[in-house]
N, C-alpha and C positions, 0 to 999 in steps of 0.2 A: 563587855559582858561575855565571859565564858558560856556554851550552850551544850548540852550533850547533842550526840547524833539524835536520839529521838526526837527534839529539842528543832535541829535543823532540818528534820525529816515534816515535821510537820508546819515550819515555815513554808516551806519551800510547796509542798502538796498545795497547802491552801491559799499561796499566792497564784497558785496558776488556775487552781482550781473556781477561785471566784471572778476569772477574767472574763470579760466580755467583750463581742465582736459591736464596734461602731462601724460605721460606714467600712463594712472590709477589713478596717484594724482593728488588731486585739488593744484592750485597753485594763489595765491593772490599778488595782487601789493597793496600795503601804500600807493607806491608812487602817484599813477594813483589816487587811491582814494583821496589823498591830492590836489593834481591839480586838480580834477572835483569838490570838497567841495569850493575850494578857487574861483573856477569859478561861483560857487552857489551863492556866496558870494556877489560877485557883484552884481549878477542880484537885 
């Protein structure tokens, strides 16, 4: 899958951006970030 920069700018924001601290560690969801990308998508 080819991606524009905007494309990989907003991957990237909302992978970090929905992370969450567990015990001290950060911890990241794909999945979450795949669903909110695919929802981008549409708009």
């Amino acid at each position: 899958m080819i991606c524009l920069t905007e494309q990989k700018a907003f991957i990237t924001e909302n992978y970090f951006r929905n992370g969450c601290k567990i015990d001290g560690e950060w911890s990241y969801s794909l999945q979450d970030c795949r669903e909110e990308f695919r929802a981008f998508q549409i708009l």
